[in-house]
PDBQT receptor file of N, H, CA, C and O in Angstrom, charges set to zero:
ATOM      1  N   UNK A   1      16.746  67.191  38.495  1.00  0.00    +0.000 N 
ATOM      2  CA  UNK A   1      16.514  65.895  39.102  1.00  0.00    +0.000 C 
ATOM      3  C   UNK A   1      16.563  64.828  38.015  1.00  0.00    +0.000 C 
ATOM      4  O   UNK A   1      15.771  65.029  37.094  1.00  0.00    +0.000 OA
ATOM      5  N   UNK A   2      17.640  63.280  37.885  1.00  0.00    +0.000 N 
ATOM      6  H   UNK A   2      18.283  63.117  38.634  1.00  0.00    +0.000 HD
ATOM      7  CA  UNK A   2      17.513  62.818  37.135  1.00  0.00    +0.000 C 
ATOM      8  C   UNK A   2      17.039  61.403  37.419  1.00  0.00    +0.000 C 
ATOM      9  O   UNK A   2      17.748  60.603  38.030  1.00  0.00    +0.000 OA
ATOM     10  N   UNK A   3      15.959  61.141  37.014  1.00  0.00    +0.000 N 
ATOM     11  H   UNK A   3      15.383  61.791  36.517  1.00  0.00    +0.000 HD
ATOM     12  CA  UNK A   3      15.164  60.160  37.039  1.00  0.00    +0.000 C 
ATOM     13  C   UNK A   3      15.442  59.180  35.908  1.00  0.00    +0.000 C 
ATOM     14  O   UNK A   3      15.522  59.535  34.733  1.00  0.00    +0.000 OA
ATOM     15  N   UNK A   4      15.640  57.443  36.490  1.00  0.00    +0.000 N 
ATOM     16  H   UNK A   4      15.576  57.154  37.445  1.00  0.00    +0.000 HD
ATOM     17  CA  UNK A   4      15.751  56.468  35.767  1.00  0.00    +0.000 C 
ATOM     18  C   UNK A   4      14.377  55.632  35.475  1.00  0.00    +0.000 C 
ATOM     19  O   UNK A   4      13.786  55.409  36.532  1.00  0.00    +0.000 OA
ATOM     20  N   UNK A   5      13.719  55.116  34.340  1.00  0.00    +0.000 N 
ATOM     21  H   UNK A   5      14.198  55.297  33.482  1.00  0.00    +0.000 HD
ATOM     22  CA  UNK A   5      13.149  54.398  34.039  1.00  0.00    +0.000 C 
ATOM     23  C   UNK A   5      12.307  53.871  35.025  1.00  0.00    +0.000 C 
ATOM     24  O   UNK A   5      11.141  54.132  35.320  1.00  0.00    +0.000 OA
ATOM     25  N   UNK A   6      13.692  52.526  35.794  1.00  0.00    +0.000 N 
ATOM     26  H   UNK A   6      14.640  52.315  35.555  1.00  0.00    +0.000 HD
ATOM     27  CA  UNK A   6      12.795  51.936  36.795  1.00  0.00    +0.000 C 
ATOM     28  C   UNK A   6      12.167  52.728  37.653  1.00  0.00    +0.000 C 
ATOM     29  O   UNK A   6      10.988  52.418  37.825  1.00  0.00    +0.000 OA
ATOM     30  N   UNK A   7      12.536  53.612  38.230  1.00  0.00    +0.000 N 
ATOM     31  H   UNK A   7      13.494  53.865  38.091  1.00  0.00    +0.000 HD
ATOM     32  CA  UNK A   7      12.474  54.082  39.342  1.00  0.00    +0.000 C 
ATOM     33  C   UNK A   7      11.073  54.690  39.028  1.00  0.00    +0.000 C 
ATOM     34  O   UNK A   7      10.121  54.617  39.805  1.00  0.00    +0.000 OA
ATOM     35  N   UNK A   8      11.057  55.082  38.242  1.00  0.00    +0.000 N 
ATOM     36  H   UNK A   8      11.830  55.142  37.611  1.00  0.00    +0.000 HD
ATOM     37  CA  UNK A   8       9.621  55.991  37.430  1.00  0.00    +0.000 C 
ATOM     38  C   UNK A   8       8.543  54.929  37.749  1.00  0.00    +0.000 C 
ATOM     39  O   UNK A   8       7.566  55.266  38.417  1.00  0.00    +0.000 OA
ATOM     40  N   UNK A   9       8.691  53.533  37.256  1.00  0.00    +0.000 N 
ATOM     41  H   UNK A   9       9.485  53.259  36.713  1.00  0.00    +0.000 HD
ATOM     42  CA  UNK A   9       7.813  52.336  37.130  1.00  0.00    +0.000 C 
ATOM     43  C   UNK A   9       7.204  52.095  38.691  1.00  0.00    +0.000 C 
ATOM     44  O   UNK A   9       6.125  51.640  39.070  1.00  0.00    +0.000 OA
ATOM     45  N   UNK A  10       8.304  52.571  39.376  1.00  0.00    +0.000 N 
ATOM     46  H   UNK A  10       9.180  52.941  39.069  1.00  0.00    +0.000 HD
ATOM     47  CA  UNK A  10       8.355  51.677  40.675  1.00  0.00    +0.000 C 
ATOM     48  C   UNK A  10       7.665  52.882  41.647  1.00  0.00    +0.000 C 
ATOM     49  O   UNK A  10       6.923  52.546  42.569  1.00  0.00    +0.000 OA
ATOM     50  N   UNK A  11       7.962  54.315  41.377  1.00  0.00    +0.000 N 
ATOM     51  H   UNK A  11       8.565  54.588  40.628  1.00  0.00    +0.000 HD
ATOM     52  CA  UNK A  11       6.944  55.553  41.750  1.00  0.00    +0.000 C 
ATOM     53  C   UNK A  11       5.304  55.195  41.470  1.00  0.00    +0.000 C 
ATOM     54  O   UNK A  11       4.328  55.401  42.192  1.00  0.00    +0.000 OA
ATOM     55  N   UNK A  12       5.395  54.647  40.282  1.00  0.00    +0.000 N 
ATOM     56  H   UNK A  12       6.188  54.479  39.696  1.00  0.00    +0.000 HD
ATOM     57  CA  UNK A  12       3.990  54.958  39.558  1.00  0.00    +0.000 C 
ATOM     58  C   UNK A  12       2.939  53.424  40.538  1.00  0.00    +0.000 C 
ATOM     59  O   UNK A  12       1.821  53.513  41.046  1.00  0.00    +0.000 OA
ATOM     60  N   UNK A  13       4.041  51.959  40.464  1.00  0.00    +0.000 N 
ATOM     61  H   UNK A  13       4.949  51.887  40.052  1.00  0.00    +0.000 HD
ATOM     62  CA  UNK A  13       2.932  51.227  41.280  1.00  0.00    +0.000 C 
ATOM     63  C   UNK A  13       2.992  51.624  42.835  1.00  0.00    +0.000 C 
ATOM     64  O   UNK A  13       2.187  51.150  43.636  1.00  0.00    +0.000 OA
ATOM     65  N   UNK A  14       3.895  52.431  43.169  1.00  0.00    +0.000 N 
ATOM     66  H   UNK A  14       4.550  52.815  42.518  1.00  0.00    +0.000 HD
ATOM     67  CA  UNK A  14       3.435  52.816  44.434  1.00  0.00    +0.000 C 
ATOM     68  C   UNK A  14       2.553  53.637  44.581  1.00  0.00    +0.000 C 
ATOM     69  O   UNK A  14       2.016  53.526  45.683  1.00  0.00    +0.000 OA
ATOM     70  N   UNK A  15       2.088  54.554  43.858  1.00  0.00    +0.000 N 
ATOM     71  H   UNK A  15       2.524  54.645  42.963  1.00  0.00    +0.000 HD
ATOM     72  CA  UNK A  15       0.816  55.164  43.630  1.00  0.00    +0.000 C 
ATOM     73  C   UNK A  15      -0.239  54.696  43.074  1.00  0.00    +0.000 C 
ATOM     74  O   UNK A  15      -1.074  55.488  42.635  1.00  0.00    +0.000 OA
ATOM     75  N   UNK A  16      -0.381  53.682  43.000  1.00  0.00    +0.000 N 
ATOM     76  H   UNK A  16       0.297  53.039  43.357  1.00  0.00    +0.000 HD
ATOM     77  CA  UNK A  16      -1.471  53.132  42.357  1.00  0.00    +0.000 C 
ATOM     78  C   UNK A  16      -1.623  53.083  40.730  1.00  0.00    +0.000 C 
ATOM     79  O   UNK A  16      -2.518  52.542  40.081  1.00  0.00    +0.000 OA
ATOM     80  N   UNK A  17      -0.338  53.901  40.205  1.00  0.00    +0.000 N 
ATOM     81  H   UNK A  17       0.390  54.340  40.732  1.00  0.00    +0.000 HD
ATOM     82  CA  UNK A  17      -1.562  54.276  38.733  1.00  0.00    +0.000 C 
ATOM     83  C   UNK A  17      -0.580  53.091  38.377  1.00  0.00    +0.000 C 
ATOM     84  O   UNK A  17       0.629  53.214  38.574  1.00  0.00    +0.000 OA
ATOM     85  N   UNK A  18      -1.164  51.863  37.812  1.00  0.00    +0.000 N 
ATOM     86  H   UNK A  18      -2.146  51.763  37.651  1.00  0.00    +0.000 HD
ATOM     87  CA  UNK A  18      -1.296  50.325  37.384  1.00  0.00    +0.000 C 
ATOM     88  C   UNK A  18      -0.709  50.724  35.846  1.00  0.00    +0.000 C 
ATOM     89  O   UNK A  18       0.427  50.600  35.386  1.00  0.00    +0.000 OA
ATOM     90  N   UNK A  19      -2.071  51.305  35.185  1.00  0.00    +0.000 N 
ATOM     91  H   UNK A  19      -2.993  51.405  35.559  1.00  0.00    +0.000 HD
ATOM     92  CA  UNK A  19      -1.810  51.489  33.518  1.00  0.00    +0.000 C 
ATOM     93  C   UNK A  19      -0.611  52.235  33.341  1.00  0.00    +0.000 C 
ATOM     94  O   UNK A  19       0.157  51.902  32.439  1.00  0.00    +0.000 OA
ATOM     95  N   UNK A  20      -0.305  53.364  34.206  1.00  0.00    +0.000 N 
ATOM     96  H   UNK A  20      -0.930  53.634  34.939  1.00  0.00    +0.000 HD
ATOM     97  CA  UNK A  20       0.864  54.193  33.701  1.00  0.00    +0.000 C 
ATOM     98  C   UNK A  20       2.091  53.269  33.526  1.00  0.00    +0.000 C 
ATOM     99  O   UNK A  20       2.836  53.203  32.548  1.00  0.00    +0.000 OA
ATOM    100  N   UNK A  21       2.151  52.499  34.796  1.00  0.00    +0.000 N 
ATOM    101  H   UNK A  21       1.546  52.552  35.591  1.00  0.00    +0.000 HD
ATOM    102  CA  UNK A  21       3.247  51.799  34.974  1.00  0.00    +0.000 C 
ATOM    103  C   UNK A  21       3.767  50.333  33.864  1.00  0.00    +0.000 C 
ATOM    104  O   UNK A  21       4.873  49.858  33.605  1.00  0.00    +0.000 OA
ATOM    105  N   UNK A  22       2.364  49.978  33.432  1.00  0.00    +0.000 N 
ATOM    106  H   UNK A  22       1.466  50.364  33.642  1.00  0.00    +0.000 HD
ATOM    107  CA  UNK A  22       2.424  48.902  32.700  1.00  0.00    +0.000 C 
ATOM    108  C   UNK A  22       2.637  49.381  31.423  1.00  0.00    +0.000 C 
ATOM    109  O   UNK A  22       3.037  48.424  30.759  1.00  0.00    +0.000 OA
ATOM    110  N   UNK A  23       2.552  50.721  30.501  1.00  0.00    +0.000 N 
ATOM    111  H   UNK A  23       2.226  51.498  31.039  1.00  0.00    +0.000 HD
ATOM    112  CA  UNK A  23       2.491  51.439  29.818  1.00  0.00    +0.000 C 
ATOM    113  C   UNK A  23       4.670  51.307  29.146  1.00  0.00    +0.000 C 
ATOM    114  O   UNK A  23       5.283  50.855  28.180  1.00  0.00    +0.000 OA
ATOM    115  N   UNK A  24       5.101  52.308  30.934  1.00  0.00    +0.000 N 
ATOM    116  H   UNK A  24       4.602  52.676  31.719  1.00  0.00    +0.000 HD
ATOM    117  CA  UNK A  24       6.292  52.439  30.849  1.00  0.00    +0.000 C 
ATOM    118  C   UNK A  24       7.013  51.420  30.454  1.00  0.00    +0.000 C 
ATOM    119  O   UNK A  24       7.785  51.394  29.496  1.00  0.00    +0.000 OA
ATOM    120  N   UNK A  25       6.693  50.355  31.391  1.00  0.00    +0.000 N 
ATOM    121  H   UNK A  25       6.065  50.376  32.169  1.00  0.00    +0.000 HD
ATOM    122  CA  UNK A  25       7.482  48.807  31.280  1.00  0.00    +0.000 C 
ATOM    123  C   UNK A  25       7.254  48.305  29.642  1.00  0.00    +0.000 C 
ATOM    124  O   UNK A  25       8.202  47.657  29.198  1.00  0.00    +0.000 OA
ATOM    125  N   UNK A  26       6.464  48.462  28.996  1.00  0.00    +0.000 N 
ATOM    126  H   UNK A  26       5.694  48.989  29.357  1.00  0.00    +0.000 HD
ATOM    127  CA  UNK A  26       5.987  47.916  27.969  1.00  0.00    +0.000 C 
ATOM    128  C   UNK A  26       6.595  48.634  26.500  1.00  0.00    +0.000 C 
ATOM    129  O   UNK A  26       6.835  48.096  25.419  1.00  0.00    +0.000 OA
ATOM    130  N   UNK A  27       6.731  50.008  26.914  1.00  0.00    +0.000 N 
ATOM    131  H   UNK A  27       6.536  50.445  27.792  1.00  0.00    +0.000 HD
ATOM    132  CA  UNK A  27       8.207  50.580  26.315  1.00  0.00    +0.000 C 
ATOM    133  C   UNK A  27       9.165  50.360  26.505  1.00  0.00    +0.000 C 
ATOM    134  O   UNK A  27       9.919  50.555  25.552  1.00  0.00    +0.000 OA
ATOM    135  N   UNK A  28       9.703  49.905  27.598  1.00  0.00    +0.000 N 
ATOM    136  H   UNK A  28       9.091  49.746  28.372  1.00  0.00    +0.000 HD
ATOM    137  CA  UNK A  28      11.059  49.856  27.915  1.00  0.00    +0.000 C 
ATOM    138  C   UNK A  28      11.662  48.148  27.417  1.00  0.00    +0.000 C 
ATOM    139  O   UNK A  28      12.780  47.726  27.119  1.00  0.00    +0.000 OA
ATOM    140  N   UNK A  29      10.547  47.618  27.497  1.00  0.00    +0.000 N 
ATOM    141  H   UNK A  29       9.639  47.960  27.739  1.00  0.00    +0.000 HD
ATOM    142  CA  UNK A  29      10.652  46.075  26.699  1.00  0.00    +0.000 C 
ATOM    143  C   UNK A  29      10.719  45.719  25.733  1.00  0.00    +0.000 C 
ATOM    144  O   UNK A  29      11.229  44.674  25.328  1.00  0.00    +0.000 OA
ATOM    145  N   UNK A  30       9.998  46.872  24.952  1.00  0.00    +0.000 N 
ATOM    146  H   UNK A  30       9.585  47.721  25.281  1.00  0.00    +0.000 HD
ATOM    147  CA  UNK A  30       9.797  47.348  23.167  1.00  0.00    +0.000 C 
ATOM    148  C   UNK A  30      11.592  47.475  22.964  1.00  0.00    +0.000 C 
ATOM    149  O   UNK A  30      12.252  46.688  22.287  1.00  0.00    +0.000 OA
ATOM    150  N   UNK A  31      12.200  48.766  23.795  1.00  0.00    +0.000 N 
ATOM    151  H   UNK A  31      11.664  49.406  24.344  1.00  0.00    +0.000 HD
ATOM    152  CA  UNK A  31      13.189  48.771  23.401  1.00  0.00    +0.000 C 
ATOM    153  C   UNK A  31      14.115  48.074  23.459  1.00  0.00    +0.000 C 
ATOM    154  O   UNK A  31      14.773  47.764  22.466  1.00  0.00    +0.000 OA
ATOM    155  N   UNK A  32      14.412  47.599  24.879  1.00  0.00    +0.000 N 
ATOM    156  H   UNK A  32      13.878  47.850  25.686  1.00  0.00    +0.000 HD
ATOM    157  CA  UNK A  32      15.340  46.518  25.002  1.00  0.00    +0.000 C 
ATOM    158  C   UNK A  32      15.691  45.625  24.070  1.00  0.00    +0.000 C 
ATOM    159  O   UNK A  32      16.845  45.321  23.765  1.00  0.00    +0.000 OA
ATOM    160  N   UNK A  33      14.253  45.017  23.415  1.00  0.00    +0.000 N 
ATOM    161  H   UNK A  33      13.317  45.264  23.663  1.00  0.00    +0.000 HD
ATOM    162  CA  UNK A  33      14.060  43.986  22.620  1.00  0.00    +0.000 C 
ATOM    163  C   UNK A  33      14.559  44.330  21.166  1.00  0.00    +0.000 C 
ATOM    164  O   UNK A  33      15.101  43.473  20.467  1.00  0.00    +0.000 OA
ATOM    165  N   UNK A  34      14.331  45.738  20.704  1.00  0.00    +0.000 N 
ATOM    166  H   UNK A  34      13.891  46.434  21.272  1.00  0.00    +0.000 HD
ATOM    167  CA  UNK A  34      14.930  46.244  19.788  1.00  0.00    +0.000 C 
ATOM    168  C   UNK A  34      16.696  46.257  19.303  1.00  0.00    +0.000 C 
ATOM    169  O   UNK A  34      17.214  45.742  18.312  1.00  0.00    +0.000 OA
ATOM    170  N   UNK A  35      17.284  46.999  20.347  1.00  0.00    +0.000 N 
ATOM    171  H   UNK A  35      16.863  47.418  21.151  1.00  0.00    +0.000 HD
ATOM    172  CA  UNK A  35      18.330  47.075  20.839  1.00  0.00    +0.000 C 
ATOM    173  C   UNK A  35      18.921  45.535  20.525  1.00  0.00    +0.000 C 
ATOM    174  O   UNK A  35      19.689  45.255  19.604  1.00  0.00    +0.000 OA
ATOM    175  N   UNK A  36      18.446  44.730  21.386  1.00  0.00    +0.000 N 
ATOM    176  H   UNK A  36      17.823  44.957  22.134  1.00  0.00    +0.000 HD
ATOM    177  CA  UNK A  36      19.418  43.395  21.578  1.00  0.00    +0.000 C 
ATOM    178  C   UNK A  36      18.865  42.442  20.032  1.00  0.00    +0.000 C 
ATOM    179  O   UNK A  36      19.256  41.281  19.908  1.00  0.00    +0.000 OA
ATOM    180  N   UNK A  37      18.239  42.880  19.289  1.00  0.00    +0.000 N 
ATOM    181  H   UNK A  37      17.922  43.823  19.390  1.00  0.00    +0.000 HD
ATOM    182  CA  UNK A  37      17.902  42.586  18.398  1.00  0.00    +0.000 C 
ATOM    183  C   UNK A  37      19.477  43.095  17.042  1.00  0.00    +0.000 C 
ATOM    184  O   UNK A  37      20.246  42.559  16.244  1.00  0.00    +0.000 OA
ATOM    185  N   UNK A  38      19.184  44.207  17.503  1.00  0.00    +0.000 N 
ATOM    186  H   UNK A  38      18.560  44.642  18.151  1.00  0.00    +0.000 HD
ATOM    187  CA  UNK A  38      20.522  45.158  16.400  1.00  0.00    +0.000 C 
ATOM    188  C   UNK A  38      21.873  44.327  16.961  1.00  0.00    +0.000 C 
ATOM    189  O   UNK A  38      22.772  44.005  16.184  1.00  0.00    +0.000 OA
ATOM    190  N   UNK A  39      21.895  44.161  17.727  1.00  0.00    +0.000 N 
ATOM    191  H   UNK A  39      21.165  44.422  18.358  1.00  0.00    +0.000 HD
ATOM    192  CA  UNK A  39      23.276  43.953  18.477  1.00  0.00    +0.000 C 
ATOM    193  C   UNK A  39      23.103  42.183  18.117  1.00  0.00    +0.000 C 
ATOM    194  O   UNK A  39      24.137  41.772  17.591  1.00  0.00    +0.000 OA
ATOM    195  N   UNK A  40      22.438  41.500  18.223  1.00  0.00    +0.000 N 
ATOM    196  H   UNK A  40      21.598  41.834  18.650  1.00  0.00    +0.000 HD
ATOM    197  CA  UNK A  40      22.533  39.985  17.994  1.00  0.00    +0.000 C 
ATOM    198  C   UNK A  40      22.983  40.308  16.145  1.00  0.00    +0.000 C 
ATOM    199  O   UNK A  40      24.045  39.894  15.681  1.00  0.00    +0.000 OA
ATOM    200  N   UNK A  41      22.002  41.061  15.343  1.00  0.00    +0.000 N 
ATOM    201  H   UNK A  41      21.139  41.398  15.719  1.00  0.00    +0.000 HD
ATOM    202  CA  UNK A  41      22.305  40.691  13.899  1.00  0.00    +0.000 C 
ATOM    203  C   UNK A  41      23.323  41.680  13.350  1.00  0.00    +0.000 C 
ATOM    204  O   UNK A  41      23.371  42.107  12.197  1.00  0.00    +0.000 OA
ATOM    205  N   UNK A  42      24.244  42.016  14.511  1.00  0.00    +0.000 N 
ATOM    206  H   UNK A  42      24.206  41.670  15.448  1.00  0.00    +0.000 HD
ATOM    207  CA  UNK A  42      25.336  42.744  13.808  1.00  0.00    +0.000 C 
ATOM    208  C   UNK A  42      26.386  41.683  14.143  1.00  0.00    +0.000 C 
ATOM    209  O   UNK A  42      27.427  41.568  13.496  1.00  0.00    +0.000 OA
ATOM    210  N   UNK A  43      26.053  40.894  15.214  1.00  0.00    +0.000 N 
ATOM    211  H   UNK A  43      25.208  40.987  15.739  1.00  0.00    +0.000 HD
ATOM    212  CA  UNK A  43      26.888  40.165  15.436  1.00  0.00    +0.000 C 
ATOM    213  C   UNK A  43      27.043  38.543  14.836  1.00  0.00    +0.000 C 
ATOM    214  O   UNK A  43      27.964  37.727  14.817  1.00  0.00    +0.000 OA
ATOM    215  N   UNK A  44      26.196  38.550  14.554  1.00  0.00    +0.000 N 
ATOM    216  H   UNK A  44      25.447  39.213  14.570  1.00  0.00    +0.000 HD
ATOM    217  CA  UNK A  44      26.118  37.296  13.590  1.00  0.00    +0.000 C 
ATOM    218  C   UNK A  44      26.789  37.013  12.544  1.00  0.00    +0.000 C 
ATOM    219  O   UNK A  44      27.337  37.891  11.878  1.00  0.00    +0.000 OA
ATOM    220  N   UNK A  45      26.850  35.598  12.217  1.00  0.00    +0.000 N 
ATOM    221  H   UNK A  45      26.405  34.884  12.758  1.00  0.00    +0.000 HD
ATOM    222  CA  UNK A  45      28.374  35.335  11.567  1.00  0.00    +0.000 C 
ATOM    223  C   UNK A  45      27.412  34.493  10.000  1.00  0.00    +0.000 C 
ATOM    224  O   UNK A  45      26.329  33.936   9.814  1.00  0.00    +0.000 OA
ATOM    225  N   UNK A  46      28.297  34.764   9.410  1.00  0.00    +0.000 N 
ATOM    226  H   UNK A  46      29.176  35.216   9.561  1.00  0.00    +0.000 HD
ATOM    227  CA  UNK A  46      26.866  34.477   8.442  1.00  0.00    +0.000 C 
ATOM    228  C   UNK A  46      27.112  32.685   8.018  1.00  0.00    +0.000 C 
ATOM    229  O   UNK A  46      28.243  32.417   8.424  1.00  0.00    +0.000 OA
ATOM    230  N   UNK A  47      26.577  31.617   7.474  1.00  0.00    +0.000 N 
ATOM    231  H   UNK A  47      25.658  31.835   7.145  1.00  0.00    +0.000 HD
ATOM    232  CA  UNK A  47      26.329  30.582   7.773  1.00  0.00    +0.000 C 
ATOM    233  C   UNK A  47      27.322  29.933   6.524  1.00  0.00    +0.000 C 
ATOM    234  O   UNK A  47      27.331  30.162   5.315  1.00  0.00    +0.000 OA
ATOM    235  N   UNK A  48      28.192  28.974   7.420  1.00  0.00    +0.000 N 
ATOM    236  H   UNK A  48      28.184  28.788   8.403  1.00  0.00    +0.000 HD
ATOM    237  CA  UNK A  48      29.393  28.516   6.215  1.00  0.00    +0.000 C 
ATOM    238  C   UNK A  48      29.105  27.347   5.918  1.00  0.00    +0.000 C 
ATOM    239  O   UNK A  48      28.589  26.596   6.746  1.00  0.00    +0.000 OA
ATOM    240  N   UNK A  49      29.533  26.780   4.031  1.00  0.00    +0.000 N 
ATOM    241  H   UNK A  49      29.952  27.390   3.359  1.00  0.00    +0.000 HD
ATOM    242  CA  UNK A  49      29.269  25.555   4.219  1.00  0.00    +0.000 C 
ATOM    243  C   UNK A  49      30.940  24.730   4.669  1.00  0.00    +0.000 C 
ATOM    244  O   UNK A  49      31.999  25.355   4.730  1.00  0.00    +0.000 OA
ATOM    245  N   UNK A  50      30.800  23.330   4.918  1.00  0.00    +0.000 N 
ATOM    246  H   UNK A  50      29.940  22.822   4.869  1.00  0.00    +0.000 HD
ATOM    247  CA  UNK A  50      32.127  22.833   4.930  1.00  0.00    +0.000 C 
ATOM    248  C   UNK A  50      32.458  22.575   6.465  1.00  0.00    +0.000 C 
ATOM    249  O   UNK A  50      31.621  22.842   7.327  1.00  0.00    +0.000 OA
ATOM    250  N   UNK A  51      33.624  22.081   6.757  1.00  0.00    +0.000 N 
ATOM    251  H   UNK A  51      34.303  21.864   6.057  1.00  0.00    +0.000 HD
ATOM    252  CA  UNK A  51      34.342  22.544   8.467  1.00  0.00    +0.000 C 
ATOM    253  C   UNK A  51      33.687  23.754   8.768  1.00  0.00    +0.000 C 
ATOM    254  O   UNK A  51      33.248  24.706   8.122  1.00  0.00    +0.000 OA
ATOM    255  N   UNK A  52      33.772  23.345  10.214  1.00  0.00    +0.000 N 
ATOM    256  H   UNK A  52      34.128  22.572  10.738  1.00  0.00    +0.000 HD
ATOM    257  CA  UNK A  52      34.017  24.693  10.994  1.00  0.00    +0.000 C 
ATOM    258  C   UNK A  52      35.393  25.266  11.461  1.00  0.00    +0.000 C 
ATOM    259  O   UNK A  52      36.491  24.715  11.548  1.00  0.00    +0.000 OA
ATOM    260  N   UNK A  53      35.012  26.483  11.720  1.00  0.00    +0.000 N 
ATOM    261  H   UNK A  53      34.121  26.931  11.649  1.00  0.00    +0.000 HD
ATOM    262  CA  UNK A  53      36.141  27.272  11.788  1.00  0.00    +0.000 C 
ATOM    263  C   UNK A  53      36.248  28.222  12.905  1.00  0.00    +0.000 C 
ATOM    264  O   UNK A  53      37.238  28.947  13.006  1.00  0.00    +0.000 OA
TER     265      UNK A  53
C-alpha cells in the first residue's frame, strides 16, 4: 500500500490525533523549505558589476 504524505496528514486530522498531524506537516515544510532552498542557490547568478546582461 503506497501512502503519500498528505494523505497521511489528512488520515491523522480525521482521527483526531492533532500533534501527529502537525508533527508530519512540520517535516514536510522543513523539507520543502530545504529543497527550494538548494535549488534557488544553485540557481543563482552571482552579482555583476557594470551593464546588465
Amino acid at each position: 500500500m503506497t501512502r503519500t504524505i498528505s494523505i497521511d496528514i489528512y488520515d491523522q486530522v480525521q482521527t483526531a490525533n492533532y500533534s501527529s498531524a502537525n508533527q508530519t506537516a512540520l517535516v514536510l515544510l522543513i523539507i520543502s523549505f530545504v529543497v527550494l532552498s538548494i535549488v534557488y542557490g544553485l540557481n543563482r547568478r552571482p552579482w555583476t558589476v557594470g551593464p546588465w546582461r
